[in-house]
C-alpha positions in Angstrom: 13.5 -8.1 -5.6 13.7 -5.2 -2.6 12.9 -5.2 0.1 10.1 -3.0 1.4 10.3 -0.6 3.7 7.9 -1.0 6.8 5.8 1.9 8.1 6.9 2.9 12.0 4.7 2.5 15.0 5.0 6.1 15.4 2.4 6.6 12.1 -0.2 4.4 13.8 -4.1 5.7 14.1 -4.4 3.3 17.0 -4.8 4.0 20.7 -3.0 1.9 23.0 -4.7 -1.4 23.2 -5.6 -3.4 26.6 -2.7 -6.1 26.8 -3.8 -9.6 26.2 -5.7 -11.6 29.1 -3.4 -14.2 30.8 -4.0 -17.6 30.9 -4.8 -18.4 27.2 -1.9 -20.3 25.9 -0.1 -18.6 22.6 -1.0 -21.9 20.5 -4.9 -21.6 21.2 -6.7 -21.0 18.2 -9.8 -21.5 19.3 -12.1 -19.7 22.0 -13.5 -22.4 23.7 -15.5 -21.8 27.1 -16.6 -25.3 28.2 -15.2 -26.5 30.6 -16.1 -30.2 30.5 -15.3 -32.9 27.5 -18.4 -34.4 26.0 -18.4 -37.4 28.9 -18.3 -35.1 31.8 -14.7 -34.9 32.0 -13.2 -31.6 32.8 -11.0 -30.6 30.4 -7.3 -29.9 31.6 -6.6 -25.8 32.2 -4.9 -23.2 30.6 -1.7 -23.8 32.7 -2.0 -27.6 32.7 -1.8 -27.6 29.1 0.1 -24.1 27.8 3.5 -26.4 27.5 2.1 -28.8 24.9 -0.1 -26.2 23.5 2.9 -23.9 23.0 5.7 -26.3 21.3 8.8 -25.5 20.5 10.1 -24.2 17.3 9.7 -20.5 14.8 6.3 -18.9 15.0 6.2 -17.0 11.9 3.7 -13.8 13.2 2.3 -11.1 10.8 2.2 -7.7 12.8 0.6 -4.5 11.8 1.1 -2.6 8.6 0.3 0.7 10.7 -2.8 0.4 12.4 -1.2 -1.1 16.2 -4.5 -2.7 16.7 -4.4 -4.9 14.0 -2.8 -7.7 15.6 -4.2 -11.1 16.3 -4.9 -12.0 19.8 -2.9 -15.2 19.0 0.0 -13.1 17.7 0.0 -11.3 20.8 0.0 -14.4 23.0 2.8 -16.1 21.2 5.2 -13.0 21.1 4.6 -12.6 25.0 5.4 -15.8 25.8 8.0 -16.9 23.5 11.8 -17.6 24.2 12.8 -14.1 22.5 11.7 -12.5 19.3 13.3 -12.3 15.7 12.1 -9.1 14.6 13.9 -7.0 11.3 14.8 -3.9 13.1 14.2 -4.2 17.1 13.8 -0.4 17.7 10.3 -0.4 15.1 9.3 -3.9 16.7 10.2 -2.4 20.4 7.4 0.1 19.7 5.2 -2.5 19.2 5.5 -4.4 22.0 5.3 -1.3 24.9 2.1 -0.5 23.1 1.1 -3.7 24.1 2.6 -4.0 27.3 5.2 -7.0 26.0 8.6 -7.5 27.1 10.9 -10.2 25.4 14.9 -10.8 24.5 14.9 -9.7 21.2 17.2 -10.7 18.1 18.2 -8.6 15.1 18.2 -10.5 11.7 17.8 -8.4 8.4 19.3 -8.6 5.4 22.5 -7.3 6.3 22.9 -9.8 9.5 21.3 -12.4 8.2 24.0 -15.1 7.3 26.2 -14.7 10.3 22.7 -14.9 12.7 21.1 -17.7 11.0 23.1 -20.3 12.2 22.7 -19.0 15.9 19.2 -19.0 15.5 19.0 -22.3 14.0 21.0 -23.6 17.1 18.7 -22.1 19.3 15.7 -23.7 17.8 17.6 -26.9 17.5 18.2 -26.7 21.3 14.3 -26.5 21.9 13.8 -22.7 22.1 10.3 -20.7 20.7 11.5 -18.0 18.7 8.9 -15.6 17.1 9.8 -14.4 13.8 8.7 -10.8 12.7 9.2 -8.0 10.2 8.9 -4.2 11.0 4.8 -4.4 9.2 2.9 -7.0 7.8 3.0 -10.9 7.5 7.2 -11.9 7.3 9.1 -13.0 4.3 7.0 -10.8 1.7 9.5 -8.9 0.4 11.4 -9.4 4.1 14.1 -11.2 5.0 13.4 -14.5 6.4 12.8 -17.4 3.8 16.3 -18.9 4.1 15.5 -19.0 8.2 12.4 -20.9 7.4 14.0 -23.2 4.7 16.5 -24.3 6.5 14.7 -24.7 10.0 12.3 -27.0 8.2 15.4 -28.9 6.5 16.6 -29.7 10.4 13.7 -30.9 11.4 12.4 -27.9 13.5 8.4 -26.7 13.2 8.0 -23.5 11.8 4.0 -22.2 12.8 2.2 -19.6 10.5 0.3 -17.2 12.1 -1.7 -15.1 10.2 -2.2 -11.1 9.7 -2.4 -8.1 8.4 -0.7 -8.2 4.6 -0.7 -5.3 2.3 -0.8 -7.2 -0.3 -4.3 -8.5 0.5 -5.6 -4.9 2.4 -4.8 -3.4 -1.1 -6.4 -6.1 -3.3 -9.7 -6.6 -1.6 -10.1 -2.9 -1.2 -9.8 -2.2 -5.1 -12.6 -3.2 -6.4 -10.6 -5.2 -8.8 -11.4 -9.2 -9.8 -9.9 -10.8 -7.0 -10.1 -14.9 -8.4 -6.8 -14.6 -9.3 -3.9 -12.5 -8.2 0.1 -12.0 -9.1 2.0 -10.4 -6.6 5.2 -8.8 -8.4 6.9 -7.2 -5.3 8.8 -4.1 -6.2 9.9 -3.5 -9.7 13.0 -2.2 -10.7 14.9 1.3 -10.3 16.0 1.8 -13.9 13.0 1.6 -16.8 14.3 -0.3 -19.1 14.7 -3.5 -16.9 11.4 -2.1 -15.5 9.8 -2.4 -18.6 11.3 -5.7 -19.2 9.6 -6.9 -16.1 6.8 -6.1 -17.0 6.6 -7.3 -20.1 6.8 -10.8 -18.4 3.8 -9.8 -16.7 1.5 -8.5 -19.4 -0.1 -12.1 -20.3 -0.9 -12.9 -16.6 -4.4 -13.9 -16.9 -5.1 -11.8 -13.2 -4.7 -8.9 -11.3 -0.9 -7.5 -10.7 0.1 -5.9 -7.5 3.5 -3.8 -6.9 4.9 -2.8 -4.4 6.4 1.2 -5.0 8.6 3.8 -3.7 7.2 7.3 -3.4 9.7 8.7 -5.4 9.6 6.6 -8.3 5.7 6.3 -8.2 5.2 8.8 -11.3 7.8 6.6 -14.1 6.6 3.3 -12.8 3.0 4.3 -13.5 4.2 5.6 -16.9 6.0 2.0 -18.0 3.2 0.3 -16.7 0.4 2.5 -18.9 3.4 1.9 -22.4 3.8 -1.8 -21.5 0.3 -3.3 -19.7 -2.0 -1.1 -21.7 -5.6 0.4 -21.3 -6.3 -1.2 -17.6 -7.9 0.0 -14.3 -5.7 0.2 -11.6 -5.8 1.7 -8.3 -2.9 3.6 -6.2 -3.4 3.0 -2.4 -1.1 4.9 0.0 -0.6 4.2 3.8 -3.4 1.6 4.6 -4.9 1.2 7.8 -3.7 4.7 8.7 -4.6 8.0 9.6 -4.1 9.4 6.0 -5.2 6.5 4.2 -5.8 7.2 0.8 -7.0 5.3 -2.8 -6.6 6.7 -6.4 -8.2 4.7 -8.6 -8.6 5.3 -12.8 -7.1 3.7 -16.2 -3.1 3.6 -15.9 -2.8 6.5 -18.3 -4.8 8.6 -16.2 -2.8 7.5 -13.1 0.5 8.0 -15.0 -1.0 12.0 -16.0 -1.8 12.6 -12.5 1.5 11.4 -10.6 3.3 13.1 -13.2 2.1 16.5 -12.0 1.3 15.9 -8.5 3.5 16.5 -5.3 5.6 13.5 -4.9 3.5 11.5 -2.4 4.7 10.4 0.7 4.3 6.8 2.8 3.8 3.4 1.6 2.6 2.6 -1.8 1.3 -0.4 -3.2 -0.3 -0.4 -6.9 -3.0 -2.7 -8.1 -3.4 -3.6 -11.6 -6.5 -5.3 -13.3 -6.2 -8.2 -15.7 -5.8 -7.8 -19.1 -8.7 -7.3 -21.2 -10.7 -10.8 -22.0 -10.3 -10.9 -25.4 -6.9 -10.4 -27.9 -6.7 -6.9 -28.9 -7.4 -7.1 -33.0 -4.0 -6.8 -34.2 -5.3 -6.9 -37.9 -7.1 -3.3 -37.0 -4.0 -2.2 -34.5 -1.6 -2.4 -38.2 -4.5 -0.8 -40.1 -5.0 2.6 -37.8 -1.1 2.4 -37.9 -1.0 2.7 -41.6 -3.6 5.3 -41.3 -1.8 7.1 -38.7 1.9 6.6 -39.4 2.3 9.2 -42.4 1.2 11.7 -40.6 3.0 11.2 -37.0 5.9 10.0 -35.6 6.0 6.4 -34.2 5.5 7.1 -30.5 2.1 9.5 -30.6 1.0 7.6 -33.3 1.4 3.9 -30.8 -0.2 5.5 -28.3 -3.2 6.9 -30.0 -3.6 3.4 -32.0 -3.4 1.5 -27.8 -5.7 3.9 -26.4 -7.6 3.3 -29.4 -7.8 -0.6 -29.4 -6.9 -1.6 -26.2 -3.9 -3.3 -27.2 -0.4 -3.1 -24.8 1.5 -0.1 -25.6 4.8 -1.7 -26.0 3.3 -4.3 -28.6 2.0 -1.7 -30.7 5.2 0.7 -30.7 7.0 -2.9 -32.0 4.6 -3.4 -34.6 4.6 0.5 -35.7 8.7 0.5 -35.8 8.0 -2.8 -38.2 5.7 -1.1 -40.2 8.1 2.0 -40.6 10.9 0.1 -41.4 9.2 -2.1 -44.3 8.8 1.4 -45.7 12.3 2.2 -46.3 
């Protein structure tokens, strides 16, 4: 699967946010302000208890996916007072930090570094370091680099902390308007359009709601495999979220498929929603009858795609059946 590309800083709708307060420990998740424990004892300060608070080991932290202000105030603690920071590409995560007033030793690791900095990260950890791992937008190791850092930091021992953020996956989902009880993230799709199609074929009996990830420029065919393979769904297109030109298209996949195929190429991060398939089995009995109807006087493909628009029924399952039907004829 690729890798996505993360949105720069430099698009962000966001002012420049007060740095955190000092004295709350990175680890805190709570916001507790008493200041005695239930018996009258006081409870021990920030700096009395920030070391065992703040324990060794990975912090996994989700950063913005545009919008600088959407960061956690824990994120912000641990990636100010950590060891030194993991981050994709430093000069996007740099960005970051200044608008938060952070300074830290930071490390590259991406896919193209990753095997050869691994093990010097791993040593690091081993040695009692806090390391903050993050990726240029968005919650680390969805389509990022990363899960072989985790895996193998957890095989030696060493904690790896979540901390949660902003995702475009979820953004995109719970902003759809789409049944959201159950979910199949798919990542990016392939370049070419036949192993495209063959992905998602795999996909079409997932009994919930699809999400891709796309490029801009290949937007317009992926919307047309998806309306031939997945059939007459809702789907939505949302473009740059959480920023300034944030924008959602939402319609059947055919009418998606029309409309990117004559629009300007858009521009920014995509990701595409797709709603679960239709409840019941499409009536394949009726799919072969309109294709007997239909068959003698078109070819195969208008003919397939009048019949799925018709019934409902995937667009790739009823161009098989129509090429069965055709060749039984000869």
């Amino acid at each position: 699967m690729g890798r996505r590309r993360k949105p720069s800083r430099n698009d962000s709708s966001a002012g420049d946010p007060s740095p955190p307060s000092p004295g709350r420990g990175p680890g805190d998740a709570g916001h507790e302000t008493r200041t005695q424990e239930p018996g009258g004892k006081p409870f021990p300060s920030d700096a009395d208890s920030h070391a065992q608070r703040f324990a060794p080991g990975l912090y996994v932290v989700a950063t913005p996916i545009g919008n600088a202000a959407d960061v956690t105030l824990r994120a912000l603690n641990v990636l100010a007072q950590c060891d030194a920071i993991v981050a994709e590409d430093t000069r996007v995560t740099s960005r970051l930090l200044a608008i938060h007033g952070i300074s830290r030793p930071l490390f590259s690791y991406n896919d193209h570094n990753a095997a050869q900095m691994r093990p010097k990260l791993l040593a690091k950890l081993k040695a009692g370091l806090k390391l903050a791992l993050v990726s240029d937008a968005g919650t680390p190791l969805v389509s990022d680099p990363g899960y072989k850092l985790v895996r193998e930091a957890q095989e030696k021992g060493i904690a790896v902390y979540p901390l949660p953020g902003a995702s475009a996956v979820l953004a995109a989902l719970s902003s759809a308007g789409l049944p959201t009880d159950k979910f199949f993230f798919a990542g990016f799709l392939s370049a070419k359009s036949g192993e495209r199609r063959t992905e998602l074929e795999s996909f079409a009996r997932i009994p919930g709601t699809l999400i891709f990830f796309e490029a801009p420029q290949r937007l317009k065919e992926a919307l047309a495999d998806m309306a031939e393979v997945l059939g007459a769904r809702e789907a939505v297109v949302a473009r740059e979220l959480t920023k300034l030109h944030e924008e959602r298209r939402r319609g059947s996949l055919m009418e998606l498929a029309a409309h990117y195929a004559v629009a300007e190429e858009p521009r920014g991060e995509i990701t595409v929603v797709v709603g679960p398939p239709p409840g019941e089995s499409p009536d394949l009995r009726r799919v072969d009858q309109l294709l007997n109807l239909a068959l003698p006087f078109m070819p195969v493909k208008p003919a397939s795609s009048l019949v799925a628009e018709a019934t409902g029924a995937p667009r790739r399952e009823v161009y098989d059946r129509a090429l069965r039907i055709k060749g039984s004829e000869r």
